[in-house]
C-alpha positions as CSV (number, residue, x, y, z in Angstrom):
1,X,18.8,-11.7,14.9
2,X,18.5,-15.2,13.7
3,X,21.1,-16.0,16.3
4,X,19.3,-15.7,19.1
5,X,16.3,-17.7,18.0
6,X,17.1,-20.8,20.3
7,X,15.9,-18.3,22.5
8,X,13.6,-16.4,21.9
9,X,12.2,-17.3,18.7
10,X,8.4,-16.4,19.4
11,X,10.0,-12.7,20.6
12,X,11.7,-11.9,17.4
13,X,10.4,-13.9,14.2
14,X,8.1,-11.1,13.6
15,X,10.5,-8.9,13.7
16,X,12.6,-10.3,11.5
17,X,10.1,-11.1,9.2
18,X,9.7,-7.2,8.8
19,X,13.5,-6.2,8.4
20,X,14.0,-8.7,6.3
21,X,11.5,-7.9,4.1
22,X,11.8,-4.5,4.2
23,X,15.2,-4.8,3.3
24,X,14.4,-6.1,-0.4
25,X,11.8,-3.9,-1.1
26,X,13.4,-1.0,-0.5
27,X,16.4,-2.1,-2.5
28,X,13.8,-2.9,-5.3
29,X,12.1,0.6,-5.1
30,X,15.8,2.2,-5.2
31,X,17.1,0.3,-7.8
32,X,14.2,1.1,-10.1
33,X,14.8,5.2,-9.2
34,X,18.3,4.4,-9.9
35,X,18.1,2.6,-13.1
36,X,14.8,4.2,-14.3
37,X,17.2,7.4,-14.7
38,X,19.7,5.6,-16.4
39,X,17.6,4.3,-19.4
40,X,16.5,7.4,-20.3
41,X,19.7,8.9,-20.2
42,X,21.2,5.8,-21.9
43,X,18.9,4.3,-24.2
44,X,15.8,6.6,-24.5
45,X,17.7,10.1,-25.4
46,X,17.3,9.6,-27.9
47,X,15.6,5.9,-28.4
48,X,18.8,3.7,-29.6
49,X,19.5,0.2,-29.9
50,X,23.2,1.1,-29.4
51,X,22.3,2.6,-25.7
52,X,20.3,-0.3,-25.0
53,X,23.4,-2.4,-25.3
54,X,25.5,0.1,-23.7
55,X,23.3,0.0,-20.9
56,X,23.4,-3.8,-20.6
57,X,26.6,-4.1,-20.8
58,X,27.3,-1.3,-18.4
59,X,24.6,-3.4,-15.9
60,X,26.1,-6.9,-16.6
61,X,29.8,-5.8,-15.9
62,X,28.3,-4.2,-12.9
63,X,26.3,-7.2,-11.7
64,X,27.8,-10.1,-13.3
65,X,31.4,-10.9,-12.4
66,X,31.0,-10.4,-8.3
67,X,27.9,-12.5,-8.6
68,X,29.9,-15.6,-10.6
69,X,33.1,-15.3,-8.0
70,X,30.6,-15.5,-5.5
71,X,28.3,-18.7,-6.7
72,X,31.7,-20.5,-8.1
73,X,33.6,-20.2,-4.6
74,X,30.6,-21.4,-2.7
75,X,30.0,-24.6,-5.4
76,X,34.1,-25.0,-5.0
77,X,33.3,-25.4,-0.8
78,X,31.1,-27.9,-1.2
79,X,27.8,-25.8,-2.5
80,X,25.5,-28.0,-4.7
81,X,25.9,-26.3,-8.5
82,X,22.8,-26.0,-11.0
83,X,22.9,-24.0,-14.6
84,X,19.9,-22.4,-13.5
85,X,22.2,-20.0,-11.3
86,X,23.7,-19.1,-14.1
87,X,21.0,-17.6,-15.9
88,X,19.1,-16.6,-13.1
89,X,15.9,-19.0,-13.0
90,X,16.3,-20.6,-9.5
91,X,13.9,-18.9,-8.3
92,X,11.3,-21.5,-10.5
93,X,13.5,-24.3,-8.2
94,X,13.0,-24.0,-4.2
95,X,14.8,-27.2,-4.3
96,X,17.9,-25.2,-5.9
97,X,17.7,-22.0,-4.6
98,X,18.5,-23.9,-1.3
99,X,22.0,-23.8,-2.6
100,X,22.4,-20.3,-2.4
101,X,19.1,-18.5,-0.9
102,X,20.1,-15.3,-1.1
103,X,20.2,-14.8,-5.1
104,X,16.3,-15.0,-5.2
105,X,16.3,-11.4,-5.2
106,X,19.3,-10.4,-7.7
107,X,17.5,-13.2,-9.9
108,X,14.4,-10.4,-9.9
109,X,17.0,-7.7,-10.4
110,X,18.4,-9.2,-13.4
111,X,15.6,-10.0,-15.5
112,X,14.0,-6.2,-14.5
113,X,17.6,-4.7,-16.4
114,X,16.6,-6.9,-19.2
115,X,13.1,-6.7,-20.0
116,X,12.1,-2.8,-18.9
117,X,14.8,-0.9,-21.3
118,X,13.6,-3.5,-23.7
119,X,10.3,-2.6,-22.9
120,X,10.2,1.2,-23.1
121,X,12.9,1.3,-25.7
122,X,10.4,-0.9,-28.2
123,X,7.5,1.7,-26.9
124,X,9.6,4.8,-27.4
125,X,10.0,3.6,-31.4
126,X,6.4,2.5,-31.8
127,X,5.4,6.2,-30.5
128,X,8.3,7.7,-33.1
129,X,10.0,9.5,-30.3
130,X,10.9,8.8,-26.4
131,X,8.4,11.0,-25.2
132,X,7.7,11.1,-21.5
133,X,3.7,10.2,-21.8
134,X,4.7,7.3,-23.8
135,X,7.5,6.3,-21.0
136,X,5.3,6.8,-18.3
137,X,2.4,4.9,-19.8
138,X,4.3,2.1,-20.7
139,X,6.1,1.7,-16.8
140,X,2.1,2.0,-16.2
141,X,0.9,-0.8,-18.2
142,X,4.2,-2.9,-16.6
143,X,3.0,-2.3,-13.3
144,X,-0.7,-2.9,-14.0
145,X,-0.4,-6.4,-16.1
146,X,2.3,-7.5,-13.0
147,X,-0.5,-6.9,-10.7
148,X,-3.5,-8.7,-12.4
149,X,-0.8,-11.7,-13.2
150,X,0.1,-11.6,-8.9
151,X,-3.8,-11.8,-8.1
152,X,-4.7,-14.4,-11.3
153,X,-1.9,-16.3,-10.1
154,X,-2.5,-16.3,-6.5
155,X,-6.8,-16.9,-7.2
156,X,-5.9,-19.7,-9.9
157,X,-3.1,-21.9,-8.4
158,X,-2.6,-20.4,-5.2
159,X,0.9,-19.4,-5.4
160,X,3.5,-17.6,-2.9
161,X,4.7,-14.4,-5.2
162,X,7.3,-12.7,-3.3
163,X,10.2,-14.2,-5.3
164,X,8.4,-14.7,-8.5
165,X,10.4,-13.2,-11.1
166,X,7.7,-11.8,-13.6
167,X,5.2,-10.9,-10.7
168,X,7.6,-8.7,-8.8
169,X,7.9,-5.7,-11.7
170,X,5.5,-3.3,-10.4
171,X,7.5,-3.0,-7.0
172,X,10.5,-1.7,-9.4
173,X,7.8,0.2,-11.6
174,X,7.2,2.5,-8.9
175,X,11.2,3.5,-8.4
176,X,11.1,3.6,-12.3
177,X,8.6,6.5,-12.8
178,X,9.7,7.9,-9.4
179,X,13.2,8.6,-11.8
180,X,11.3,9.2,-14.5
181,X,9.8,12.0,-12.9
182,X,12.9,13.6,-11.6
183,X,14.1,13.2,-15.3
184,X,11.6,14.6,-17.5
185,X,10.1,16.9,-14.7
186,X,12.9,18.1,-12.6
187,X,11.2,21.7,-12.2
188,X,8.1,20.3,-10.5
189,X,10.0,17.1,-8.9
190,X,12.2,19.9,-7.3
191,X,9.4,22.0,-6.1
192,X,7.8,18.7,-4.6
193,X,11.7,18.0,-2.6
194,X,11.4,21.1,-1.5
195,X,9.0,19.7,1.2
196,X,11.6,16.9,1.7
197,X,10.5,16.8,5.7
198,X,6.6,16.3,5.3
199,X,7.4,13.6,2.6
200,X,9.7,11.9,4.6
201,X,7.6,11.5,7.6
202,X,4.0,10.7,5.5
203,X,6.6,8.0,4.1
204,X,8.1,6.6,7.2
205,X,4.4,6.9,8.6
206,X,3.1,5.0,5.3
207,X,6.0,2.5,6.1
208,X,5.4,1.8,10.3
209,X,1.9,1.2,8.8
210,X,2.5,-1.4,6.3
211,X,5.1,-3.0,9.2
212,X,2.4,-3.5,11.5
213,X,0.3,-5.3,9.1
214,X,2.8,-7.6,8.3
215,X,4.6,-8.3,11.8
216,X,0.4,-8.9,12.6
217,X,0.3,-11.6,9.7
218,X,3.6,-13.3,11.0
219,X,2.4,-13.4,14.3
220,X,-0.7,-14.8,13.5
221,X,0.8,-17.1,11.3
222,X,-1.8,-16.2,8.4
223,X,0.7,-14.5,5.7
224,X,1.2,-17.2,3.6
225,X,-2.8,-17.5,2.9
226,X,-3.3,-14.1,3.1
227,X,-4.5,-12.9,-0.4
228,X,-4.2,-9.1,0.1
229,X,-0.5,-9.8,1.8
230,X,0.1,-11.9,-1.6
231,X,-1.2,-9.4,-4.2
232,X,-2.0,-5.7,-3.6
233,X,0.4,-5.5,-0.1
234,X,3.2,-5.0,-1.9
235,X,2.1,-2.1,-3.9
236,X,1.1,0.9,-1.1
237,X,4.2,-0.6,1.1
238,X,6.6,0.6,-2.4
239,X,4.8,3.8,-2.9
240,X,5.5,4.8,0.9
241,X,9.3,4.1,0.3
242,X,8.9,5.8,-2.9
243,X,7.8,9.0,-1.3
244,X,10.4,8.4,2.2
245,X,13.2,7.7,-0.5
246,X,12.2,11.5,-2.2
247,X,12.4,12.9,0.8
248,X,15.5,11.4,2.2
249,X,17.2,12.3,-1.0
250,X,16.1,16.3,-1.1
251,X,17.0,16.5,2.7
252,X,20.2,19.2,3.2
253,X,20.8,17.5,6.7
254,X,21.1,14.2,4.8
255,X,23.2,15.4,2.0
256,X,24.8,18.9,3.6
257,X,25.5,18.4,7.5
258,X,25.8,14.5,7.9
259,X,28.5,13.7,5.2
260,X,31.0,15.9,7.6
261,X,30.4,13.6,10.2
262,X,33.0,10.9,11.7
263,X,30.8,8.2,11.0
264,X,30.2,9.3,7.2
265,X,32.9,7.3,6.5
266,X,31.5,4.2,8.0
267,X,28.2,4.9,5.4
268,X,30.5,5.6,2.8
269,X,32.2,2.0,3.2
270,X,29.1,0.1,3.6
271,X,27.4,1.9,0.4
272,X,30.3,1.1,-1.4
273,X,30.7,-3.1,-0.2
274,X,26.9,-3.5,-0.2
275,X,26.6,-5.6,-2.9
276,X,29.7,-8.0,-2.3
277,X,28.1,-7.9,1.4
278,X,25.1,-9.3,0.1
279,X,26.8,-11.4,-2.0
280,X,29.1,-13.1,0.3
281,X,27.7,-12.8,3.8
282,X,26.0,-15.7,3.6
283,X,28.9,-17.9,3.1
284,X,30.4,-15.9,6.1
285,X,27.1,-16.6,8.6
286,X,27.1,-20.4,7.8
287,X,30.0,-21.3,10.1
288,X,29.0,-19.5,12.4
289,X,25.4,-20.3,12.6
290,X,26.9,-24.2,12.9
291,X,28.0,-22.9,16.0
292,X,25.4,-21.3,16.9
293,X,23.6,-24.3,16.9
294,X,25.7,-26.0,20.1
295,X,25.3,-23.0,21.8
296,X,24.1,-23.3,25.7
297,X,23.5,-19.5,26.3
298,X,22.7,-15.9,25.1
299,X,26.2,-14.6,25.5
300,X,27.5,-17.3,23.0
301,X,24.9,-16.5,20.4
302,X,25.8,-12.8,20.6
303,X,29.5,-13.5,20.1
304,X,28.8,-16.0,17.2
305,X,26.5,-13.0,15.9
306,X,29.0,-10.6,16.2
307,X,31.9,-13.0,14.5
308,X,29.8,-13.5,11.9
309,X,28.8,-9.6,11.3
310,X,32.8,-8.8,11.3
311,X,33.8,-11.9,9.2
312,X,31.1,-10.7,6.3
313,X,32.4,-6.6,6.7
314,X,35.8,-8.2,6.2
315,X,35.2,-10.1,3.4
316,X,32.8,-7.6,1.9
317,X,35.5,-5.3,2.2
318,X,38.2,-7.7,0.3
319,X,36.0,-8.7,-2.4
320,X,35.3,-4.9,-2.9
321,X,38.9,-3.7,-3.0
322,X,40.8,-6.8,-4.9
323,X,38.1,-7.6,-7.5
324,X,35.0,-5.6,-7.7
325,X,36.4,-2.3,-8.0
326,X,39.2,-2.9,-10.6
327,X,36.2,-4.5,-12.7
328,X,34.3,-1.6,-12.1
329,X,37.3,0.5,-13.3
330,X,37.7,-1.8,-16.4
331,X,34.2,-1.1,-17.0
332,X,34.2,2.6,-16.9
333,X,37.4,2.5,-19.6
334,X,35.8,0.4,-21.9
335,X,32.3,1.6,-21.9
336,X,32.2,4.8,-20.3
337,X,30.9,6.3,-17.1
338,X,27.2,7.3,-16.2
339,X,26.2,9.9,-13.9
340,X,23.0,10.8,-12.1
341,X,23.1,14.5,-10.9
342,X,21.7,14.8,-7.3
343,X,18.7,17.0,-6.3
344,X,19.1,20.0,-4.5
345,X,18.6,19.6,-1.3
346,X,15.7,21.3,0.7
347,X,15.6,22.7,4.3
């Protein structure tokens, strides 16, 4: 979309502005009903130190080696390089993260898989057992103290949160007990799927809603001072994914009836390259966006756009097939693998 800005910038900034956000937070509400799962199973069943390092380990081979191939190329072509890359604090540095944008979000990501199993694990042995009260209580505190820190912060120095690494947690808090819920709960969890349809639409409607408020705050250029869009807007916008997410999941047509489908295949790939996509398709626009920059016409821009889209499936696909999966398969040998059982799916 950024392609055609030249053009019609005023048309689609507000647009963008919603996909692109959109984008992260739903990634931040899935990875926390993802991972949420995996801690319990890993490190809270029982409470272990040994699972918690099982589980970082299993997340840092996971996350790790893509994410360094990635920032090493990109500081080899010319990229300025800064240590705090490496142990993902750019986000403190605007003036780094120009180096490699994109990572503000993984930099969240990262410091979420160290600090919550941490977290709960440390709560699980002060309660003498992993109970799910004290698991649920604790994700409940994480996402409370997040939000008074966002609004202190925002009141007190007037800050811009969105990539804040310790302000973010209560987005991921709400994936976290969403798991949690299907874990320690799976009885009731399935009896709530089982009206997959009605929670995927109050979702989606929950969602549209949350959309127009924030493609109105672009427009009117008043996000940025916006206190609600800096503090509490993050929170309903989650828990309308969260509920969309439970009712995409439990859906039969989703799980049942599509996956036979030609284009299954096409999901299948871009589930699997996601992550090198979103590692690497940056350094795929970049040329293309220099182009972009000469261009004298709409035509040009959507051939740059669509260059750009193929060079990044390309290279997603690559990095997926020669080094990311045979890491993944290193992984699974020496550590083991971890699987999350899928719901039933509803009607």
């Amino acid at each position: 979309m950024g392609f055609l800005f030249p053009f019609y910038f005023n048309d689609l900034v507000g647009i963008y502005g919603v996909t692109a956000s959109f984008g992260v937070e739903i990634f931040f509400v899935l990875s926390g009903f993802l991972i949420g799962q995996l801690i319990i199973k890993e490190v809270l069943s029982p409470p272990s130190g040994r699972g918690l390092g099982r589980f970082y380990l299993r997340r840092w081979l996971r996350t790790l080696p893509p994410y360094y191939l990635v920032l090493a190329l990109r500081t080899w072509i010319g990229h300025p390089f800064s240590w705090k890359f490496v142990l993902f604090v750019q986000n403190f540095d605007h003036e780094a993260m120009k180096s490699f944008p994109i990572s503000w979000s993984l930099s969240i990501e990262e410091w979420f898989y160290l600090i919550t199993p941490f977290l709960l694990l440390l709560a699980a042995r002060l309660g003498r057992g992993g109970s799910p009260r004290t698991f649920f209580v604790t994700c409940a505190a994480i996402a409370v103290v997040t939000i008074v820190a966002r609004a202190v912060a925002v009141h007190r120095w007037n800050i811009q949160p969105r990539d804040h690494i310790f302000l973010r947690m209560d987005t991921m808090m709400v994936g976290v007990m969403l798991g949690g819920f299907r874990v320690y709960d799976r009885a009731r969890y399935d009896r709530l799927a089982a009206h997959g349809k009605a929670l995927f639409g109050i979702g989606l409607l929950g969602i549209f809603a949350m959309a127009a408020i924030l493609y109105r705050e672009i427009w009117v250029g008043t996000i940025n001072e916006s206190r609600f869009m800096r503090t509490l807007y993050f929170d309903p916008l989650s828990i309308s994914i969260g509920v969309w997410l439970v009712g995409l999941e439990s859906s039969r047509r989703v799980n049942a009836s599509w996956a036979t489908h030609r284009w299954a295949g096409v999901v299948r790939f871009i589930s699997l390259t996601s992550y090198s996509m979103y590692l690497i398709h940056l350094s795929a626009f970049e040329p293309f966006w220099i182009l972009n920059d000469r261009t004298t016409g709409v035509p040009q821009s959507l051939l740059f756009m669509a260059g750009a889209l193929a060079a990044s499936t390309v290279l997603a696909g690559l990095m997926y097939g020669v080094f990311e999966r045979p890491v993944l398969r290193l992984r699974d040998r020496l550590v083991g693998a971890t699987v999350i059982e899928r719901a039933p799916a509803s009607s």
